[in-house]
N, C-alpha and C positions, 0 to 999 in steps of 0.2 A: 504494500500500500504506500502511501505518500510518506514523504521525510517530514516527521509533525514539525521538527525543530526547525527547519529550512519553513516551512510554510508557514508557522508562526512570524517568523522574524519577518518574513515578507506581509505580512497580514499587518504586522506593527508597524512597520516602516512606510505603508502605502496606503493602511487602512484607510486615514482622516482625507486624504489627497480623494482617494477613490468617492466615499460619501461625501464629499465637497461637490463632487463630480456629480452623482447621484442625485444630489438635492437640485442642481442645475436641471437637471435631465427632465428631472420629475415636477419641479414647481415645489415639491412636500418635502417636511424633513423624516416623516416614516416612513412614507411609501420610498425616499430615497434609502435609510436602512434595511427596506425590505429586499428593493436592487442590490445592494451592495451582497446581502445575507444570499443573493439567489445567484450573481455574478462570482460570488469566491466559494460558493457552493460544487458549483460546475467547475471552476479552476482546480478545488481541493482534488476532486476524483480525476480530475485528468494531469495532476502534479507532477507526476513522473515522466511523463512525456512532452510537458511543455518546455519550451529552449527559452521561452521569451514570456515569463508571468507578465506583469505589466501590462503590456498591448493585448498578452491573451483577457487579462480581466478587464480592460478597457474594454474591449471587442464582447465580451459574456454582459457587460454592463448596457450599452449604447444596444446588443440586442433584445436583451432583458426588457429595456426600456420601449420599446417600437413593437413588442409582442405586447407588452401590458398596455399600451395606448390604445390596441387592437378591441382588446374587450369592451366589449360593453358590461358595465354597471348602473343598475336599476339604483341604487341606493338613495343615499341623502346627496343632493347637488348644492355647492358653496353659491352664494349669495355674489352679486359684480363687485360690491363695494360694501364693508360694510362702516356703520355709521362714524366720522369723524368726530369725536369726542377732546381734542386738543385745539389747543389754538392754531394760528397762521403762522405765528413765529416759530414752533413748537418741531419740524421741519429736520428728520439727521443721515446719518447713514443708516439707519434700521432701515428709511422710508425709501431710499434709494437702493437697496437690495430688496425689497419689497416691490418697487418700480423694477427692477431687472430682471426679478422671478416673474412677473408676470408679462412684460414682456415678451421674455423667452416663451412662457407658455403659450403664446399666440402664434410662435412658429411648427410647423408641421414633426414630428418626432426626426423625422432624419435633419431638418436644417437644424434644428434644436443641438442635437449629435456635433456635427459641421462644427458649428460656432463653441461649444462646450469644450469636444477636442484639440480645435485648432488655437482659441486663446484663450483657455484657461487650463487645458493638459499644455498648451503652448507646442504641440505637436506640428512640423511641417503639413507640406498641402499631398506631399508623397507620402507622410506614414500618416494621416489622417486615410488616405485614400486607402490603403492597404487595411488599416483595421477597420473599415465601413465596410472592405470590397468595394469599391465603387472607383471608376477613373477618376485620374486625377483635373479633368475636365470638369468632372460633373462636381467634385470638391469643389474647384472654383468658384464654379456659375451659382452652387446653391448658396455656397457661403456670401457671396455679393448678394442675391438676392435676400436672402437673412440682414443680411446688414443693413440693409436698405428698409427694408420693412420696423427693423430695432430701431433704425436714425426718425422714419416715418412716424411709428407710436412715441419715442421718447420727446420729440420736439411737440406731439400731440399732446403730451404726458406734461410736459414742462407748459405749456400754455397756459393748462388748467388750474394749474399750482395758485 
């Protein structure tokens, strides 16, 4: 089976990067612990034959994430906004990753991926492409058009302020 002591030390060393990553992906900070629990899940059983953990858990991640976007959920649905109880000056960086989670959550699960991996794993637009699978064309085009959509809502976003 797996080298526990090897895969622990990689579990420590990349955990928080990984769920950083996750919380991105997802918008949530559970459902991004749940990615995280289901992307080193899959890595843990396939440990002995991975050459490259990392991009393998990146890649178990960003899939994990675009198969659970897939499902439909009947449940309870979050509210657009809810009620602003502070003042006008009251305004920090909680509200602005707040603004960049949702955001992000307006782009479709793979440009979500794109923009996650490429600036904030800070991963090139060649090893973005290889752990998406996807050419490195279509990294391009999707990541601009993400960007553009982010520049689109945040300047809509900053209007309303």
């Amino acid at each position: 089976m797996a080298d526990d002591a090897a895969f622990r030390a990689f579990v420590e060393a990349n955990g928080a990067t990984l769920l950083h990553a996750a919380r991105l992906l997802t918008g949530d900070h559970h459902r991004g612990e749940d990615l995280v629990q289901t992307a080193l899940t899959r890595l843990y059983f396939k440990w002995d034959r991975v050459d490259a953990p990392l991009p393998y858990a990146r890649k178990a991640l960003v899939t994990a994430a675009i198969d659970s976007s897939r499902r439909k959920w009947r449940g309870e649905r979050p509210v657009e906004e809810l009620p602003d109880i502070r003042g006008e000056d009251e305004a920090g960086p909680a509200d602005d990753r707040d603004q960049l989670r949702r955001l992000l959550a307006d782009l479709s699960p793979k440009e979500r991926a794109v923009i996650v991996l490429r600036y904030y794993a800070d991963l090139s637009e060649q090893d973005t492409a290889a752990t998406l699978g996807m050419p490195v064309g279509t990294v391009k085009s999707m990541c601009s058009r993400a960007l553009a959509r982010l520049r689109v809502g945040a300047t809509a976003a900053g209007g309303a302020r």
